[in-house]
Residue frames as a rotation matrix with the C-alpha (Angstrom) as fourth column:
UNK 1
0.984 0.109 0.141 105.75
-0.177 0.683 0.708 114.70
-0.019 -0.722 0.692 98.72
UNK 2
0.067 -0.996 0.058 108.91
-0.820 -0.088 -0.565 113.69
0.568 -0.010 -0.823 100.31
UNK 3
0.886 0.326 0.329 110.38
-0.461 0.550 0.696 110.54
0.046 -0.769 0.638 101.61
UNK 4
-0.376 -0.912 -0.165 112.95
-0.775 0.407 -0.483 108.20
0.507 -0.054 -0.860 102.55
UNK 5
0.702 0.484 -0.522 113.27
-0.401 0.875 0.272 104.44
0.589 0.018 0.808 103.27
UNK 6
-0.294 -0.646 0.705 114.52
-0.943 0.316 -0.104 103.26
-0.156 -0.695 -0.702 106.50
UNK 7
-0.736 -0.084 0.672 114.30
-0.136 0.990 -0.025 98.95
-0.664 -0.110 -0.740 105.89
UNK 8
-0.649 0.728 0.222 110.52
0.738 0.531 0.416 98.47
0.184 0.434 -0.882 105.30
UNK 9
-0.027 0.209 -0.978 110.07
0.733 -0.660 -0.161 102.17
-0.679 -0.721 -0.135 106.82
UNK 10
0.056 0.049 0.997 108.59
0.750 -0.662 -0.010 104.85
0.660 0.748 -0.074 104.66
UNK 11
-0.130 0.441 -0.888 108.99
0.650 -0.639 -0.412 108.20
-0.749 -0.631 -0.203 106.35
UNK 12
-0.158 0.719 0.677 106.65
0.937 -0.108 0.333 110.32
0.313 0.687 -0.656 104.18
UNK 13
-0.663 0.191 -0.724 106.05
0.149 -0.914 -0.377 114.62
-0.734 -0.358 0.578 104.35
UNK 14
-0.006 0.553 0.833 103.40
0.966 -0.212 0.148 115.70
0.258 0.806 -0.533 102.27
UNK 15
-0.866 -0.467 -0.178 103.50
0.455 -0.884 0.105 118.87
-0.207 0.010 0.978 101.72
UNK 16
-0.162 0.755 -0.636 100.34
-0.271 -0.653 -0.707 122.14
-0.949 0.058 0.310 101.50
UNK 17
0.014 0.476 -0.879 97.83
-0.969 -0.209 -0.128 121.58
-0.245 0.854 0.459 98.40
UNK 18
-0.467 -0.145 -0.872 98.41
-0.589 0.787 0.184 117.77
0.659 0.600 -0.453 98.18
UNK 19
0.518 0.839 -0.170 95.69
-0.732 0.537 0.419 115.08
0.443 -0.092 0.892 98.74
UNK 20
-0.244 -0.318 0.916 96.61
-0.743 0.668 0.034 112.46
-0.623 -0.672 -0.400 101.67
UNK 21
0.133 -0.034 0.991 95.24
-0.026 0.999 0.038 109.19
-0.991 -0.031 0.132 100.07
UNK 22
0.907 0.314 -0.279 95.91
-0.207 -0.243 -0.948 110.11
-0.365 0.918 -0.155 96.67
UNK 23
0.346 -0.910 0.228 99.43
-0.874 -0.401 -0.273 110.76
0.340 -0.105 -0.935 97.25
UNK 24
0.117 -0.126 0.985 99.40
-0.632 0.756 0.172 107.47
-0.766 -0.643 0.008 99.50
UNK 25
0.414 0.059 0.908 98.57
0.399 0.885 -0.239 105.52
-0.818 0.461 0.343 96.61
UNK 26
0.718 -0.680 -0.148 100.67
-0.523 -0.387 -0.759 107.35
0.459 0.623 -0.634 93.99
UNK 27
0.020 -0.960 0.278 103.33
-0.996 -0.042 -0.075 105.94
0.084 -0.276 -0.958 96.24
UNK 28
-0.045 0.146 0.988 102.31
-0.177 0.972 -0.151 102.51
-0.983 -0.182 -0.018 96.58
UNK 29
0.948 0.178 -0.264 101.53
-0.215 -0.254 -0.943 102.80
-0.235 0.951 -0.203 92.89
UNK 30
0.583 -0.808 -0.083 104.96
-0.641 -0.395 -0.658 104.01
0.499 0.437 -0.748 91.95
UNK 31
-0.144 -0.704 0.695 106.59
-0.983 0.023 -0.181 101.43
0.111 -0.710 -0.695 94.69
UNK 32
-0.316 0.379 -0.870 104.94
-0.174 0.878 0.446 98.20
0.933 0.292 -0.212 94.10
UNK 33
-0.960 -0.133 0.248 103.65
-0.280 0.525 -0.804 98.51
-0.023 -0.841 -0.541 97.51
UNK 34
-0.276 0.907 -0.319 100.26
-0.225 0.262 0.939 95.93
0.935 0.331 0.132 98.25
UNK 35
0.428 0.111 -0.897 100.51
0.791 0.434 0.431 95.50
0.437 -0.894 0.098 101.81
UNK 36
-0.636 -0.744 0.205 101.15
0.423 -0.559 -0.713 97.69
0.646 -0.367 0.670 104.68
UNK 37
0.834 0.520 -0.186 99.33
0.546 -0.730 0.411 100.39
0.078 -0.445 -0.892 107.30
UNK 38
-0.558 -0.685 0.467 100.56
0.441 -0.722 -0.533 103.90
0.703 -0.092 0.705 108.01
UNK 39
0.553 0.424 -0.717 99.72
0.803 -0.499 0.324 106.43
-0.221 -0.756 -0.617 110.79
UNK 40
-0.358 -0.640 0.680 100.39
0.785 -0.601 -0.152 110.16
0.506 0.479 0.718 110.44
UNK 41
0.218 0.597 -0.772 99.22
0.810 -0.552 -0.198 113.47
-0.545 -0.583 -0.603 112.05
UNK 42
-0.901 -0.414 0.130 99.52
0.427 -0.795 0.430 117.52
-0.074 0.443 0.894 110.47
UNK 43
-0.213 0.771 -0.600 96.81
-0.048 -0.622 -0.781 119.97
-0.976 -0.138 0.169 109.46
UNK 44
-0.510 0.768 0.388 94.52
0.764 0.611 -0.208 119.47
-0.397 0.190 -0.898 107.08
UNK 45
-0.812 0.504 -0.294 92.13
-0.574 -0.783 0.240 122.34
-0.110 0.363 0.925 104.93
UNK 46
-0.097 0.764 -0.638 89.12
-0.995 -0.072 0.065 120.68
0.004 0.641 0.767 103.36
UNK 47
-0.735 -0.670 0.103 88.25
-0.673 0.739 0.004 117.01
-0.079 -0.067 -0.995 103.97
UNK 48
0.228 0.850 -0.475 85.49
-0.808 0.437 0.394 114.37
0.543 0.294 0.787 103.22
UNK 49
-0.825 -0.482 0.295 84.89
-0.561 0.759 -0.330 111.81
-0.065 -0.438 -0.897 105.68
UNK 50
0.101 0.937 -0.335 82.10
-0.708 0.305 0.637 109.10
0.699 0.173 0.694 106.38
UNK 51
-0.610 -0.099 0.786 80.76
-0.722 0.479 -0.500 106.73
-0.327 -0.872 -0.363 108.22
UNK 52
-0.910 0.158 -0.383 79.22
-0.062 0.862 0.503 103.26
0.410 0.481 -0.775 107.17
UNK 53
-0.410 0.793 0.450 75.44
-0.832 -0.124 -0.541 102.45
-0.374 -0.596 0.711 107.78
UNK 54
-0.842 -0.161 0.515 74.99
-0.270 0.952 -0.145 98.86
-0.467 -0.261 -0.845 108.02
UNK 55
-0.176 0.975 0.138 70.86
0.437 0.203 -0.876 99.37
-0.882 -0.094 -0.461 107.21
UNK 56
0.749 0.054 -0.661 71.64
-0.544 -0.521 -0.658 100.93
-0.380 0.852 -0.361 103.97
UNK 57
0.505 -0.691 0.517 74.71
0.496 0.723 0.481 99.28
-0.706 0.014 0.708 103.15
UNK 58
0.609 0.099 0.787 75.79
0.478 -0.838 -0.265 102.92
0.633 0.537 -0.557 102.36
UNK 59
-0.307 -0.938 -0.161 78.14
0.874 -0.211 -0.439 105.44
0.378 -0.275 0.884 103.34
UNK 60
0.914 0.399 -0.079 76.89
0.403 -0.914 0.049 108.68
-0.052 -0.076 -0.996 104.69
UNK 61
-0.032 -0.970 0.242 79.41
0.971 -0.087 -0.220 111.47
0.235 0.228 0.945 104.06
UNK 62
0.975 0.182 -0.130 80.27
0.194 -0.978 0.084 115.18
-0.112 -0.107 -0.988 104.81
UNK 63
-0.124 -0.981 0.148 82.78
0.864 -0.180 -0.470 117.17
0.488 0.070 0.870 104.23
UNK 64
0.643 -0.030 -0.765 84.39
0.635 -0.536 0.556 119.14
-0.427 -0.844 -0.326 106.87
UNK 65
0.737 -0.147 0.660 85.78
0.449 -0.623 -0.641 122.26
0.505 0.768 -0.393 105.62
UNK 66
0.208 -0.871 -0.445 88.78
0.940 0.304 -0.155 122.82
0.270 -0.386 0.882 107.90
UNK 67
0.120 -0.991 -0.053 91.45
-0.711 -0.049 -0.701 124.21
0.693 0.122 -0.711 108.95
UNK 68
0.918 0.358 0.172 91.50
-0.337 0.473 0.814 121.02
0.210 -0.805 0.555 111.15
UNK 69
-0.086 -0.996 -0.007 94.42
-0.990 0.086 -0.115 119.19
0.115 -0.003 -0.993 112.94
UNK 70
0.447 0.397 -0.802 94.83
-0.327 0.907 0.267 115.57
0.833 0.143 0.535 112.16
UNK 71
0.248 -0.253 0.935 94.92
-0.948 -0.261 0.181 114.22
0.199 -0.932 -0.305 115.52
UNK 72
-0.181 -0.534 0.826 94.95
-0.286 0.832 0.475 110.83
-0.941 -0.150 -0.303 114.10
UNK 73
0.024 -0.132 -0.991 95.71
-0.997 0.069 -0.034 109.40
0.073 0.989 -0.130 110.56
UNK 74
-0.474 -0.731 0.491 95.43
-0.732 0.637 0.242 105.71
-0.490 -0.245 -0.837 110.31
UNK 75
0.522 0.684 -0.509 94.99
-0.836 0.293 -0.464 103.02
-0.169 0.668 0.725 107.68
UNK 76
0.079 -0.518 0.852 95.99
-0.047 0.851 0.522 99.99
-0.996 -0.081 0.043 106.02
UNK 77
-0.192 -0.400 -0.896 97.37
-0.897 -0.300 0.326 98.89
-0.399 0.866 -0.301 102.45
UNK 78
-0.237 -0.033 0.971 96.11
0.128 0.990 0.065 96.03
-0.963 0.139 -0.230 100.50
UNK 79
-0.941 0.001 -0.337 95.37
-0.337 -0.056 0.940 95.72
-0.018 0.998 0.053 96.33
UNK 80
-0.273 0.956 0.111 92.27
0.140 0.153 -0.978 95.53
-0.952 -0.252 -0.175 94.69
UNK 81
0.970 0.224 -0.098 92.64
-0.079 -0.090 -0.993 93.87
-0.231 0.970 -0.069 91.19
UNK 82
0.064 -0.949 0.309 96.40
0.975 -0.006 -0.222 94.34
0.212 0.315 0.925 91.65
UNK 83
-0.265 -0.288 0.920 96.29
0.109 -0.957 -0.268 97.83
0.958 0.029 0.285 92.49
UNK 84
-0.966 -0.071 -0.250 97.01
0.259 -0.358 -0.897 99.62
-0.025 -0.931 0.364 95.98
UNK 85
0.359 0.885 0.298 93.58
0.252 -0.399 0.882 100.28
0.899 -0.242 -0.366 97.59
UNK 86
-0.825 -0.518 0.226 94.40
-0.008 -0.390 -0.921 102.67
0.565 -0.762 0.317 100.65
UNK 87
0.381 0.757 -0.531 91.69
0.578 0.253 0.776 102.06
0.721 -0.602 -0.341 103.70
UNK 88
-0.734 -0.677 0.061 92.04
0.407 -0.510 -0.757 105.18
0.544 -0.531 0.650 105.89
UNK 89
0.206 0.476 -0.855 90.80
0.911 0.226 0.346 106.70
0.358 -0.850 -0.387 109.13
UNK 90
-0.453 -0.659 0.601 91.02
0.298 -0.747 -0.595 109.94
0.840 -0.091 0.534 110.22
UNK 91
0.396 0.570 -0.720 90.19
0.918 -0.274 0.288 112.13
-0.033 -0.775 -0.632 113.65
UNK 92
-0.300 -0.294 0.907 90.04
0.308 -0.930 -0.199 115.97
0.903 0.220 0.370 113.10
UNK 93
0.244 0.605 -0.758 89.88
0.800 -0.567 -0.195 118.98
-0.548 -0.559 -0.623 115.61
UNK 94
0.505 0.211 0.837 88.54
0.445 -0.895 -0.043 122.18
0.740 0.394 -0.546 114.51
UNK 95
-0.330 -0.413 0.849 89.20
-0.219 -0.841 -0.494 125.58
0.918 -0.349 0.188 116.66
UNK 96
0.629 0.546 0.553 87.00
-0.710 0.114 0.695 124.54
0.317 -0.830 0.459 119.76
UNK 97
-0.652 -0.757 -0.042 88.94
-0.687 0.614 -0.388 121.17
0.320 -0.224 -0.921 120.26
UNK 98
0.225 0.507 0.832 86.59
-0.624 0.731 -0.276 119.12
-0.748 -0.457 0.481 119.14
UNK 99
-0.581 -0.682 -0.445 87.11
-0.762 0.261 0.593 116.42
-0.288 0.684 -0.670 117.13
UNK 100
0.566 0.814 -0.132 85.20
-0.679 0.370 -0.634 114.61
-0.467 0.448 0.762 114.30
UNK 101
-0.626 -0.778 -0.061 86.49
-0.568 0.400 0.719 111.47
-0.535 0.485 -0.692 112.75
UNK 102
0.563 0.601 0.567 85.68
-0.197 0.765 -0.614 108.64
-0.802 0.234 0.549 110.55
UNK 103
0.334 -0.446 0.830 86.28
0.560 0.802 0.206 107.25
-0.758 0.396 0.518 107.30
UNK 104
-0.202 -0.504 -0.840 88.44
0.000 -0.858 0.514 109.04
-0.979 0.104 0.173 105.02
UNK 105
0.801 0.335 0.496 87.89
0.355 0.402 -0.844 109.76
-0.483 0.852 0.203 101.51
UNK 106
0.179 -0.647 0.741 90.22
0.588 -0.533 -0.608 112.78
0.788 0.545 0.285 100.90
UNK 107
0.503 -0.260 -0.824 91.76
0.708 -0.422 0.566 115.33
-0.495 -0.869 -0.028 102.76
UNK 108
0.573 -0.646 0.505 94.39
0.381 -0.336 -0.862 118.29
0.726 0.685 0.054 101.36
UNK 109
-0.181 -0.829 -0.530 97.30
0.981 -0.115 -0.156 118.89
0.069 -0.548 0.834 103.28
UNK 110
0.920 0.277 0.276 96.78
0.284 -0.959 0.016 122.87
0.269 0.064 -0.961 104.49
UNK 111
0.750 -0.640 0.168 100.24
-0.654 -0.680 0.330 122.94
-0.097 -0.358 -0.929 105.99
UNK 112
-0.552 -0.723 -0.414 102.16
-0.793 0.609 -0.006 119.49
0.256 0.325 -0.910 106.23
UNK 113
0.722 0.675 -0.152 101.41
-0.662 0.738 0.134 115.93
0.203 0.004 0.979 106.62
UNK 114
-0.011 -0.999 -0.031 103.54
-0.974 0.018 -0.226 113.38
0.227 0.028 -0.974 108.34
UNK 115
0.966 0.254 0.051 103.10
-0.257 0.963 0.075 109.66
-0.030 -0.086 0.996 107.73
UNK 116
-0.272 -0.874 0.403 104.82
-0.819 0.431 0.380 106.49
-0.505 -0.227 -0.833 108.75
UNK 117
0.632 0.480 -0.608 104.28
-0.767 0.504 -0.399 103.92
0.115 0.718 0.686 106.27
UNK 118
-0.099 -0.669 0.736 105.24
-0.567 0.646 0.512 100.25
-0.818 -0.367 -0.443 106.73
UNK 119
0.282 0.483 -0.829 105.29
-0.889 0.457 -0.037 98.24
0.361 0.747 0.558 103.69
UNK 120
0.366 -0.485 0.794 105.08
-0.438 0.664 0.607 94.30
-0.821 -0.570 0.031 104.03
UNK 121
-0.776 -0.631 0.005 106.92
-0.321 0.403 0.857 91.79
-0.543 0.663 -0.516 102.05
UNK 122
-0.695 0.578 0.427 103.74
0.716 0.610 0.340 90.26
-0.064 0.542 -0.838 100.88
UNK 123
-0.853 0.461 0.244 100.66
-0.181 -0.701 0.689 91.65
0.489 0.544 0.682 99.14
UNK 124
-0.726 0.650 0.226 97.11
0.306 0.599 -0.740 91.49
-0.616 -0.468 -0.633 100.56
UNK 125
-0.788 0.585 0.190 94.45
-0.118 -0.447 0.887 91.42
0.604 0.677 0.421 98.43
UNK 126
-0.769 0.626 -0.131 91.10
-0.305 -0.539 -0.786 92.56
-0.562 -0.564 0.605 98.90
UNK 127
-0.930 0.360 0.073 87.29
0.252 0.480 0.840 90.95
0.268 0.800 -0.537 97.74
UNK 128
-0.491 0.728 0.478 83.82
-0.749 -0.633 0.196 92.49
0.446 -0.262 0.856 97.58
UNK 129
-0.929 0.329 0.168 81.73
-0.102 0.210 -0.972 91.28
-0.355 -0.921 -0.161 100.13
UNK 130
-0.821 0.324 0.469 78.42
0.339 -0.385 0.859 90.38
0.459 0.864 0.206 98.20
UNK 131
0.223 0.883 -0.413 75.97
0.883 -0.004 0.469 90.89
0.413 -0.469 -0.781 100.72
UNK 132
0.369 0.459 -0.808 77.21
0.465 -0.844 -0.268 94.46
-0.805 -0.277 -0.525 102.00
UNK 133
0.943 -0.174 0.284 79.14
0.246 -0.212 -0.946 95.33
0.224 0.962 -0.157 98.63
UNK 134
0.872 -0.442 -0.211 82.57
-0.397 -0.890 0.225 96.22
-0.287 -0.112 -0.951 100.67
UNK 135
0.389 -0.847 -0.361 86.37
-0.245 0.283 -0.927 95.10
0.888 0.449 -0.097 99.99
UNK 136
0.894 0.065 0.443 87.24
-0.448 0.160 0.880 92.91
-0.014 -0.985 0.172 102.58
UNK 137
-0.317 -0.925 -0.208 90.64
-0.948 0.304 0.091 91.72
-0.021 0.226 -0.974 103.32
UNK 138
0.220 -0.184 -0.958 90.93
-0.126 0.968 -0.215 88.04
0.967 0.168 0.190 101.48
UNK 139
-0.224 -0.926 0.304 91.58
-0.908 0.084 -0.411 86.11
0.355 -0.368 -0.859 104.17
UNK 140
0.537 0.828 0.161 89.63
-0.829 0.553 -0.081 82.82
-0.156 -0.090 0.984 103.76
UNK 141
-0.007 -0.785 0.619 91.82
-0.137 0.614 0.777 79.64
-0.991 -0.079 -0.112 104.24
UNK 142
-0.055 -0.148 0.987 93.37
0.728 0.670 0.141 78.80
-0.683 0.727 0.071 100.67
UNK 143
0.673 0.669 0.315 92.34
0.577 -0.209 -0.789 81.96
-0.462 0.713 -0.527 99.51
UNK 144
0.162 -0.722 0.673 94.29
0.661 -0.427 -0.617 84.71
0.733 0.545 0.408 97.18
């Protein structure tokens, strides 16, 4: 990975063989960022995505086995415990030009990866939800 920091402006290359939200949160990690969203777009080998199922209060997953192009990348930064928890979206097309999206787990860069990362000044934190188990963004008057 490569970047540079225009203000509050990450611009971000990931590079073939490296893992999109891994890498995301290595950098937040290594940056003290807890807050933010990025968007990004490049190509993609192997990915795992999902989709939520309310009646299970379960993910369903698959993993799409690429070469896809990320036609959209998009997510959001908040902490969970104190640590970066990355909350990401993707939309792939295969060779036909269709395109399959959902929630991201992983991804590996297959060629490049180009994200814009905003960080804010403040942290948001995240709390499980006990009735479906997810990490919702805190945002209950008064709360953390």
């Amino acid at each position: 990975m490569k970047y540079f920091v225009l203000g509050a402006t990450y611009i971000v290359r990931l590079d073939a063989g490296e893992r999109i939200v891994e890498t995301l949160r290595a950098l937040c990690e290594r940056d003290a960022i807890g807050g933010g969203f990025f968007h990004g777009l490049g190509a993609v080998g192997e990915a795992e995505i999902g989709r939520f199922d309310p009646s299970r209060n379960d993910y369903d997953w698959t993993t799409v086995p690429g070469p896809s192009e990320v036609v959209s990348l998009y997510g959001n930064i908040t902490t969970v415990d104190g640590k970066p928890f990355i909350h990401a979206h993707i939309a792939l097309g295969d060779g036909t030009f269709a395109v399959r999206g959902g929630h991201l787990k992983e991804a590996t860069v297959l060629v490049t990866c180009e994200v814009t990362l905003v960080r804010f000044r403040d942290d948001i934190a995240r709390t499980k939800d006990a009735a479906t188990g997810l990490w919702r963004l805190a945002l209950d008057p008064g709360g953390d």
